[in-house]
C-alpha positions as CSV (number, residue, x, y, z in Angstrom):
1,X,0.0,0.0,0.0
2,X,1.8,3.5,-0.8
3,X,1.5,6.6,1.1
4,X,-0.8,8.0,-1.1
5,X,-3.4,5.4,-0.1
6,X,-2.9,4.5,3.9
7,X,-3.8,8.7,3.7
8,X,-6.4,8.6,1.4
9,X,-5.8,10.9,-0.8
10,X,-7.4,10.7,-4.5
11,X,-5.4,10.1,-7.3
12,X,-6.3,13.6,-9.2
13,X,-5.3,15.5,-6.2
14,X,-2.4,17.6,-7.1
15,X,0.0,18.0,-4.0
16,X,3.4,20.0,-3.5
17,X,6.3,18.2,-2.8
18,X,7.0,20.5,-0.2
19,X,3.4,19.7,1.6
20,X,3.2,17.9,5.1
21,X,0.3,15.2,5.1
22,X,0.2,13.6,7.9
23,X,-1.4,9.8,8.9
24,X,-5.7,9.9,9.0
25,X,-6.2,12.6,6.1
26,X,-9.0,12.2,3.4
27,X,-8.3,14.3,0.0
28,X,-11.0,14.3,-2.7
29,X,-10.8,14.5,-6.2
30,X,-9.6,17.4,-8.1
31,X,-8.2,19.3,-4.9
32,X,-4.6,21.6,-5.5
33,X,-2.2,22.1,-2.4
34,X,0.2,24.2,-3.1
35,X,4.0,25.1,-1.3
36,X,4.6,24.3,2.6
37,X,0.9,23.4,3.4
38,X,0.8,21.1,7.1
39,X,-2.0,18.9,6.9
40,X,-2.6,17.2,10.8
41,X,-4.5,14.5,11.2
42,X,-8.6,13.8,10.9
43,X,-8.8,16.4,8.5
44,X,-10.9,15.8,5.2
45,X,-10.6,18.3,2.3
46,X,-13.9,18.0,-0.1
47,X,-13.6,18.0,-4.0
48,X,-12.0,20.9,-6.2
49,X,-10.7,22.9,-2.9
50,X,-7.0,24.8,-3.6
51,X,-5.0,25.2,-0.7
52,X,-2.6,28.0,-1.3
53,X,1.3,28.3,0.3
54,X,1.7,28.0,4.4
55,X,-1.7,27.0,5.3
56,X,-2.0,25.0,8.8
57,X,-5.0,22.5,8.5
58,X,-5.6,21.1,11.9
59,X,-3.4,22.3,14.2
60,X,-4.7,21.5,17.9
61,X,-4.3,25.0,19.9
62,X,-1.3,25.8,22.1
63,X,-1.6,28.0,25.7
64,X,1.3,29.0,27.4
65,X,-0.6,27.8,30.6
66,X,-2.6,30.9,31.1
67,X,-5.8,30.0,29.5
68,X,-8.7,29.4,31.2
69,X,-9.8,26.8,28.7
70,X,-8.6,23.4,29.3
71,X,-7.1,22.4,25.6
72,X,-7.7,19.2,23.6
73,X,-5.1,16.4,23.3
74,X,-6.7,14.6,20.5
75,X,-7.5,15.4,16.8
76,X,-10.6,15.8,16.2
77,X,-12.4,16.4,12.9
78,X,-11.6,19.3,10.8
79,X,-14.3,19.7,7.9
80,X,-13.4,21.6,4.8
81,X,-16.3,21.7,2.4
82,X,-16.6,21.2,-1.3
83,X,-15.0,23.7,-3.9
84,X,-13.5,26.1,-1.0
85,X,-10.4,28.8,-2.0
86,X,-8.0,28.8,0.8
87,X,-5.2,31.8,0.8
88,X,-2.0,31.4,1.9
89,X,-1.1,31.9,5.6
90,X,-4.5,30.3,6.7
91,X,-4.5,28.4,10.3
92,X,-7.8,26.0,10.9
93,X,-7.4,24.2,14.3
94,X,-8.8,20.7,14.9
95,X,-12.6,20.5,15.2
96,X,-13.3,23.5,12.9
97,X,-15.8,23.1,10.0
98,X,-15.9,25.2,6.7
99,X,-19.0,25.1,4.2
100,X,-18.9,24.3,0.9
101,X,-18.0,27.5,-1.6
102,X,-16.0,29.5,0.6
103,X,-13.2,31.9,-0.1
104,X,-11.2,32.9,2.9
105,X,-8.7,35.2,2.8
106,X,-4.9,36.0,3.3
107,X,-3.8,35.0,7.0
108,X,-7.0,34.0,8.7
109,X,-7.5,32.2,12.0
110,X,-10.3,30.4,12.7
111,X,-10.9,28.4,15.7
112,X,-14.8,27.3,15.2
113,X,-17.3,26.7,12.5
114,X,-17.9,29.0,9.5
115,X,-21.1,26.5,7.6
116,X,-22.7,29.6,6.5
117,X,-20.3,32.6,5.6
118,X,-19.9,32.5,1.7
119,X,-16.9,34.8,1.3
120,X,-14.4,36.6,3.3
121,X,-12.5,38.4,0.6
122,X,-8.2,39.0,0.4
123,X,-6.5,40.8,3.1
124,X,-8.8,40.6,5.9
125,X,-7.8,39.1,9.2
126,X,-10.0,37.8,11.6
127,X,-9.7,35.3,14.3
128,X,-13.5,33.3,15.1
């Protein structure tokens, strides 16, 4: 079984060499990820999405110990929808979910669920 398969990923997905796909990720036809993307487990990437350079698909969040919040040890689910643009810098932590059609732009953060925004255009930053 090659590498390709144990992380199912489709064989018309068009991946960087330079990407980072780790173990448990699901990529659908026709998807494009481009330069230094990080793919952490349970993640699944719907059809015809393009991931543009540096994206962090996800990443479970970090604290410094001064959170309130008690943080996650495990992977959980990370939903990207069908036929989504993705700009480069994005960060999606584990257990976010992205509706289908979406363009988000340069640099965001999101730490939640965005099922029903439809675009967030270039060079807007935002943490959810």
């Amino acid at each position: 079984m090659n590498n390709r398969e144990m992380k199912q990923i489709d064989a018309s997905a068009k991946i960087a060499e330079t990407a980072i796909i780790h173990d448990n990720v699901k990529i659908e036809a026709g998807v494009i990820i481009h330069d230094y993307v990080v793919i952490y487990p349970n993640t699944v990437i719907s059809r015809g999405c393009e991931i543009y350079d540096h994206c962090v698909f996800g990443k479970l969040p970090t604290s410094l110990g001064v959170t309130s919040r008690k943080l996650k040890p495990e992977y959980e689910k990370l939903y990207i929808g069908e036929n989504c643009i993705l700009c480069p810098g994005m960060i999606l932590y584990t257990g976010s979910t992205i509706g289908n059609n979406n363009l988000l732009g340069d640099f965001l953060l999101n730490k939640g669920r965005m099922q029903h925004w439809k675009r967030l255009y270039y060079r807007q930053k935002c943490v959810c």
